[in-house]
C-alpha positions in Angstrom: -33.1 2.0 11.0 -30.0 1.6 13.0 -27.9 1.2 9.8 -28.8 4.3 8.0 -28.2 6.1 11.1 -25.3 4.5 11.0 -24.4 5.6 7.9 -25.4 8.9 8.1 -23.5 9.2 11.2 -20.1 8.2 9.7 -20.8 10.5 7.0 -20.8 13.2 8.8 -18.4 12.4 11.5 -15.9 11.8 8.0 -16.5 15.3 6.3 -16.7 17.0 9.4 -12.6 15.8 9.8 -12.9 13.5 12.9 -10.0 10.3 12.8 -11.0 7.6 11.2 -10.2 5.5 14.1 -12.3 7.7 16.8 -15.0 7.8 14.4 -15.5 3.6 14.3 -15.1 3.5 18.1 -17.6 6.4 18.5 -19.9 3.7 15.9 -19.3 1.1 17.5 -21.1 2.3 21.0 -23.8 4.1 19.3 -26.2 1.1 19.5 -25.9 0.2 23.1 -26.6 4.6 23.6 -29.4 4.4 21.3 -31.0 1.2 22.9 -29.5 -0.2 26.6 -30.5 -3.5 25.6 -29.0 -3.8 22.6 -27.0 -7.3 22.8 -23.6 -5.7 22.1 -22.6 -3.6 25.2 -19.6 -1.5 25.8 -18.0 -4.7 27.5 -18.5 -6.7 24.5 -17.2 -4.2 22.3 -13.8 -3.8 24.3 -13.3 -7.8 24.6 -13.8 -7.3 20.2 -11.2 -4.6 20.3 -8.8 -7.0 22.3 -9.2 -9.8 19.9 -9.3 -8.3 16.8 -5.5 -7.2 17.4 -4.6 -10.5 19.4 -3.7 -12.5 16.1 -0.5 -14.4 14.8 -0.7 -13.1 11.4 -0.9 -9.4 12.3 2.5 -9.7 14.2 3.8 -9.1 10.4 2.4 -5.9 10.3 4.9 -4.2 13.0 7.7 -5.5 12.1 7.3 -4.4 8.4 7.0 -1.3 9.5 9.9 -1.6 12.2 11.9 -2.9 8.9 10.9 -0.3 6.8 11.8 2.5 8.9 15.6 0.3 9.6 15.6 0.7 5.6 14.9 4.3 5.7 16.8 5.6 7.9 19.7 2.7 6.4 19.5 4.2 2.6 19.0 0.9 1.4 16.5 2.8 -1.5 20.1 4.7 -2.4 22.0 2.0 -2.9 19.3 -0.2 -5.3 18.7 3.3 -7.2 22.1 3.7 -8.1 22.5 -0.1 -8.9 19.8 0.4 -11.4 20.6 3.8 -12.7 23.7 1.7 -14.0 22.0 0.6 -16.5 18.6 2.7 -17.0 19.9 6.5 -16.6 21.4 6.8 -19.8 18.0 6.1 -21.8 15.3 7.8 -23.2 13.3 8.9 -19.6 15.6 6.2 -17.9 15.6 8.5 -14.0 11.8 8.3 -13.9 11.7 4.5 -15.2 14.6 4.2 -12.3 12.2 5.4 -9.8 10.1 3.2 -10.8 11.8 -0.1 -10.7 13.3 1.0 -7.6 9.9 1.5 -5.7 8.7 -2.0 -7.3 12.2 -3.6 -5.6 11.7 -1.3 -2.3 7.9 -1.8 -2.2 8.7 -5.5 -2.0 10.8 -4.6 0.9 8.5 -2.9 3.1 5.1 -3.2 2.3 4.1 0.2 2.5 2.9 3.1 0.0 4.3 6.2 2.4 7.2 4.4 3.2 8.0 3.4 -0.2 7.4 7.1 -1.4 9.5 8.6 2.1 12.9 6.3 1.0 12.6 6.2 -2.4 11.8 10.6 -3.2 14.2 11.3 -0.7 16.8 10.7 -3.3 15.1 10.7 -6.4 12.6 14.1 -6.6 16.0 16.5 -6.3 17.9 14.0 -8.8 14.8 14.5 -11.0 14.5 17.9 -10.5 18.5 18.3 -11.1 18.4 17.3 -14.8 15.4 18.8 -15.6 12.2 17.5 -14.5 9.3 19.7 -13.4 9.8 19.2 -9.5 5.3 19.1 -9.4 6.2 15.8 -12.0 8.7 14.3 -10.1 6.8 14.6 -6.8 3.2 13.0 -8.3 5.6 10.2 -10.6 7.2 9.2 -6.6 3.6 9.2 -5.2 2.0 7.2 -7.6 4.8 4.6 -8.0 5.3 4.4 -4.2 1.5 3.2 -4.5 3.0 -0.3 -5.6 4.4 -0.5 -2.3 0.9 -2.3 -1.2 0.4 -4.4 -3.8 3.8 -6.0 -4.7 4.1 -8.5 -1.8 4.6 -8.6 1.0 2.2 -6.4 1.0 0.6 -5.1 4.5 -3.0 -4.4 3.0 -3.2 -7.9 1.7 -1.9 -9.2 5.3 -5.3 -7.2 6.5 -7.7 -8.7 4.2 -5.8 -12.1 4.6 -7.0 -12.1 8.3 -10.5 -10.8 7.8 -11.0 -13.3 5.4 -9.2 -16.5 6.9 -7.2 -16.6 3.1 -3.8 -18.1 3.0 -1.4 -14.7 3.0 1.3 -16.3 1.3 -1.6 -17.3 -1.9 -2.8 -13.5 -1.7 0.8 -12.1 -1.7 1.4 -14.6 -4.9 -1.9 -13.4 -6.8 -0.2 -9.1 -5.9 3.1 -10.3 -8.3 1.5 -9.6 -11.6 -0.5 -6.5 -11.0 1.9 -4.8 -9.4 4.5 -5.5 -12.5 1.7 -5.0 -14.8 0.8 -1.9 -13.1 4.8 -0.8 -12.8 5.1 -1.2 -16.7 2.4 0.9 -17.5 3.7 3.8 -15.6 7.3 3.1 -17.1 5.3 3.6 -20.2 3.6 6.6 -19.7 6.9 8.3 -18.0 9.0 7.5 -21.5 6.0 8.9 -23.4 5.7 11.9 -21.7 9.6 11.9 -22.2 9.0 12.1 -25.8 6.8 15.1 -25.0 8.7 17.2 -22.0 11.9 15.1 -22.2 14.9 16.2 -19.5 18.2 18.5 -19.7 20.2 15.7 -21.6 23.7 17.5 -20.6 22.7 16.9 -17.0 21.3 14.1 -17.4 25.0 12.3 -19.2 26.9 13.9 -16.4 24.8 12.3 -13.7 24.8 8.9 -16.1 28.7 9.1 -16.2 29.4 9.9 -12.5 27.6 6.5 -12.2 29.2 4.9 -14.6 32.5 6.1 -13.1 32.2 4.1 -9.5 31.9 0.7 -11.9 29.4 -1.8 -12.0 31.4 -4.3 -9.9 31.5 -1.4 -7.1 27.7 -0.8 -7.6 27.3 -4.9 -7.5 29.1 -4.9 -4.4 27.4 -1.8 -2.8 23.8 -2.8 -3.7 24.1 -6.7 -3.3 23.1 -6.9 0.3 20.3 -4.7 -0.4 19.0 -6.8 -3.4 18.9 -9.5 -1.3 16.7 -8.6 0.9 13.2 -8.9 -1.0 14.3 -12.3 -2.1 15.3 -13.7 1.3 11.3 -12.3 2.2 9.2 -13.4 -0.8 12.1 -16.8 -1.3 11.0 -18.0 2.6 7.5 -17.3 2.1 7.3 -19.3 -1.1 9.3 -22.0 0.0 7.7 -22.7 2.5 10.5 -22.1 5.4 8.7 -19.0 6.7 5.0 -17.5 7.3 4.8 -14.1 6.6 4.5 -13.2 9.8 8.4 -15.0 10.5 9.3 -13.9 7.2 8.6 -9.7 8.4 10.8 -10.8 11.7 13.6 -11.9 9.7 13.4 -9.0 7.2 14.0 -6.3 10.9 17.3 -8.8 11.8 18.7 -8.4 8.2 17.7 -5.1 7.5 19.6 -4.1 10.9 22.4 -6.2 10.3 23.0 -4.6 6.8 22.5 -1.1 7.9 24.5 -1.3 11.1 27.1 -3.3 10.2 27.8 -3.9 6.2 26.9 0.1 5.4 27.4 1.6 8.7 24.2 3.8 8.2 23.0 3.7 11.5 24.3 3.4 15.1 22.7 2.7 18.4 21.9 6.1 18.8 20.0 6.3 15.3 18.0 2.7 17.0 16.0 5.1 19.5 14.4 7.3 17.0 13.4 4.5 14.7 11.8 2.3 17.3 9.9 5.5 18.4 8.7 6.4 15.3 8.0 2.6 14.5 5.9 2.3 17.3 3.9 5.4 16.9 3.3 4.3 13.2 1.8 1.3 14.3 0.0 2.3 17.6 -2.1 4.4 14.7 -2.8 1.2 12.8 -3.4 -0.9 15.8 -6.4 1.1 17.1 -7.5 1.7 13.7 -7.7 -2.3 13.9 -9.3 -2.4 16.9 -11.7 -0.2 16.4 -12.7 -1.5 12.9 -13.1 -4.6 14.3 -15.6 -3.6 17.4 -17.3 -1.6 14.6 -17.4 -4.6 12.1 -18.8 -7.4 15.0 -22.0 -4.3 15.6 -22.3 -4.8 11.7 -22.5 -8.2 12.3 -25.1 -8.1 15.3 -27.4 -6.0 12.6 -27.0 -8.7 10.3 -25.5 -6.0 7.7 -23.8 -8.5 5.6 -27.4 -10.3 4.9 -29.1 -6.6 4.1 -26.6 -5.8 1.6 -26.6 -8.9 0.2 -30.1 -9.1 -0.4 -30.1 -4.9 -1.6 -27.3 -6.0 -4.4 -29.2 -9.3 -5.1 -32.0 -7.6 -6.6 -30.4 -4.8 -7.9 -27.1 -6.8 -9.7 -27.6 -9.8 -11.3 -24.6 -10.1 -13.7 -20.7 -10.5 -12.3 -19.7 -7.9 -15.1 -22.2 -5.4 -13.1 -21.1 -6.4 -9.6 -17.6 -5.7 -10.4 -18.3 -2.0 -11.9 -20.5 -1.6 -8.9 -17.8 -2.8 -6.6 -15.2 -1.1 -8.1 -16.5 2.1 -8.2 -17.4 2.1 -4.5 -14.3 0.9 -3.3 -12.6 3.9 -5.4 -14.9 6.3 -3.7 -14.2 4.7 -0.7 -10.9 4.8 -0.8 -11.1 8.8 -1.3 -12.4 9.5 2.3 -11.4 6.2 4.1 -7.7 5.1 5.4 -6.4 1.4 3.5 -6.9 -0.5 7.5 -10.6 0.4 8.4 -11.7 -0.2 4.9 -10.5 -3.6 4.0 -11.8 -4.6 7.7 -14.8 -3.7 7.6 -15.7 -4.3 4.3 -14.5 -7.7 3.5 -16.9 -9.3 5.3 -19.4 -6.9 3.9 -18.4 -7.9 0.5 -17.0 -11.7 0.7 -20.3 -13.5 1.4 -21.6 -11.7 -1.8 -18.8 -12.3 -4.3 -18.9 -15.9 -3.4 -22.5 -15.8 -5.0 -21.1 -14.7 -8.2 -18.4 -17.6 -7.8 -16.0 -14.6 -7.9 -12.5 -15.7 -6.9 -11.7 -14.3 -3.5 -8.0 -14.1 -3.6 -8.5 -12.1 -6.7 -11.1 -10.0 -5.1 -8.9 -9.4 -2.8 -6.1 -8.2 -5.2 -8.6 -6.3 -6.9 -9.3 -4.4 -3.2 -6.0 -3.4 -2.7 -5.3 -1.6 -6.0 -8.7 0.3 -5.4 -7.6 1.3 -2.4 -4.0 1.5 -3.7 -5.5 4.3 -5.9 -7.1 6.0 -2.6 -3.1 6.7 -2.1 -3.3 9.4 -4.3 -6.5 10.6 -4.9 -7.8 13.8 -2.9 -8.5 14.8 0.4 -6.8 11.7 2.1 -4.5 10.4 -0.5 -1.3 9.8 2.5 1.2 9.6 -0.8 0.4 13.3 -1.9 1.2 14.6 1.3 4.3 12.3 1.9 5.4 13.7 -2.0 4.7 17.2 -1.5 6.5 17.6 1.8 9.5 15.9 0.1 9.1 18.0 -2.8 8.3 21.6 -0.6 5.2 22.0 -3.4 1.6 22.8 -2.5 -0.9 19.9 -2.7 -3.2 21.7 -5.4 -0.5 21.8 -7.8 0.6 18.1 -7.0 -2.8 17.4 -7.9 -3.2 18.8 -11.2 0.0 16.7 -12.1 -1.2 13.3 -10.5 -4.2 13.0 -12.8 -2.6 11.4 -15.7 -0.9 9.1 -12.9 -4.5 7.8 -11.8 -5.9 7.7 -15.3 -2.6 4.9 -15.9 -3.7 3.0 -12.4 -7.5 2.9 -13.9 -6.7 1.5 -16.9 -4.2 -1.0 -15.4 -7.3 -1.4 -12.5 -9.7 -2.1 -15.7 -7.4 -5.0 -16.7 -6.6 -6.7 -13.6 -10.4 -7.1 -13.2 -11.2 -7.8 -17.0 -8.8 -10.5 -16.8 -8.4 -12.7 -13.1 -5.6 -15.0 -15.0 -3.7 -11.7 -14.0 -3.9 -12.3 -10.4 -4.0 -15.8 -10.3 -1.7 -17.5 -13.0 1.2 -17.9 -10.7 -1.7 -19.9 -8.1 -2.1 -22.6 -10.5 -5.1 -24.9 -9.6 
């Protein structure tokens, strides 16, 4: 009784336009108003809230975002687009497969979608719209590859589910490699075809092509080096074994500000107190989102939720191939109406105790998670990436729309193969 009202509250709450974050606190209490002796009082739900956010592992999440807005504001993105136009913008639709590689290099930077799509359309949407490009393309080609940004590692999304699972981070940001690549190609792929098709102003385009050519590749080498270092010093000490993520995000802020402040000389003291501001109001949002979704998830746990879905897919589902289209297609609805944070929170546990029934891998569950999610990115009404895009591009969100579709039909099918096939997410895992 108290989970459909529950339900039917959130639902509510969610089209009616309340924050996400206001509307699993306001969840969380209902209980206790409903019943005064319900077991989980407000004072239990606040000592939740406080522990849910006092964890090791989720130190990594502020200071990749502390790192990715020291990248922003640094013009890292700049410097490894250029390096890589050097030898892609020349070719057949080589600025959109530019953007692309360049948000798969930045996206394993910072370990955000927005922030991938912020740094990297900055310079790329105008460039595309320069020589050529339909500025509604550009906008929904930045949004949908800036989507990588959460799966290639480190990825802040699998640091979420790595914590409400107890998973090794370091083994989920391993199993994100391939999908992400796989998922990069295939919009490389459809950006050359729909070259074929549209194609760009190839006078612009050589002039653009040649100015780069002109600075030299040993300039470029030496421009970019510092900055293509960066996601190997990350990923390298993670994989090694020198750093946890969590150390690994901390050194990623002290080189990121080294480089910027004093090998590119992109940012001063001055430029420090506007990124630390808008760092920490990025991630006061995700923090109470956390706290709340984890008061929210312990009330799931006091209704025994986890054991009354289980037992409702039980009998309903009784093959994995059906428990997968199931799952996937909530999780894509889900991710329509429901921020990346809350949703892997609350959900996992939801979610974990079943797939383990179906000897379901959960590291590749949990890759398979994040790119339904990922796809939330830029589907309609909350998809973060449109709006990021459009304000960068100064278009209207229903026209950014019509031209994401064919985007989202490429993340489906590449979705369809990471869950057709697990070896995708878990070849480089070995045993």
């Amino acid at each position: 009784m108290i989970i459909s009202l529950l339900l039917l509250a959130f639902i509510i709450l969610v089209i009616f336009g309340f924050p996400i974050a206001m509307v699993l606190l306001f969840l969380a209490v209902l209980p206790n108003l409903i019943n005064p002796w319900f077991p989980a009082d407000p004072q239990y739900i606040i000592r939740a809230m406080i522990s849910g956010v006092n964890s090791f592992p989720l130190m990594a999440v502020p200071m990749f975002i502390l790192s990715g807005h020291i990248m922003a504001k640094g013009k890292i993105s700049d410097k490894i687009f250029n390096f890589f136009s050097y030898f892609i913008a020349e070719k057949k639709a080589g600025i959109p497969i530019t953007c692309v590689v360049t948000c798969l290099f930045y996206g394993a930077i910072s370990g955000s979608g927005p922030a991938t799509v912020a740094a990297v359309g900055s310079m790329t949407i105008p460039l595309m719209e320069k020589i050529g490009y339909e500025k509604n393309y550009a906008a929904a080609l930045v949004a949908c590859a800036g989507g990588l940004g959460v799966i290639i590692p480190p990825s802040i999304p699998l640091i979420f589910y790595g914590q409400s699972s107890g998973l090794s981070v370091s083994d989920l940001f391993i199993g994100g490699i391939l999908p992400g690549l796989l998922l990069g190609f295939l919009l490389i792929i459809y950006a050359y075809f729909y070259d074929l098709k549209k194609g760009q102003d190839r006078k612009k385009l050589i002039i653009y092509s040649q100015e780069i050519k002109n600075r030299g590749l040993k300039n470029l080498f030496k421009d970019s080096f510092f900055s293509l270092l960066l996601p190997i010093i990350i990923l390298g000490s993670i994989y090694r074994g020198v750093a946890s993520p969590t150390e690994a995000a901390v050194i990623s802020v002290f080189y990121s500000l080294f480089i910027s402040m004093f090998i590119y000389k992109t940012i001063n003291l001055r430029d420090m107190k506007e990124v630390l501001i808008s760092s920490v109001s990025s991630y006061c949002n995700v923090l109470f989102i956390i706290a709340a979704a984890t008061g929210f998830a312990r009330i799931l746990t006091f209704l025994k939720a986890t054991e009354i879905v289980g037992n409702v897919i039980a009998s309903s589902i009784t093959s994995k191939v059906a428990l997968l289209i199931f799952i996937n297609i909530f999780l894509l609805l889900v991710g329509m109406v429901m921020d990346t944070t809350p949703a892997i929170l609350i959900l996992t546990p939801l979610f974990l105790p079943i797939i383990k029934t179906f000897s379901i891998d959960p590291i590749y569950f949990g890759v398979m998670m994040v790119v339904n999610l990922a796809i939330g990115f830029v589907t309609p009404p909350l998809g973060v990436n449109l709006f990021v895009a459009s304000s960068l591009a100064e278009v209207s969100l229903d026209q950014l729309i019509k031209r994401v579709i064919p985007f989202i039909g490429v993340f489906l099918f590449g979705l369809l193969l990471i869950t057709a096939f697990p070896q995708i997410s878990l070849l480089f895992l070995g045993d």
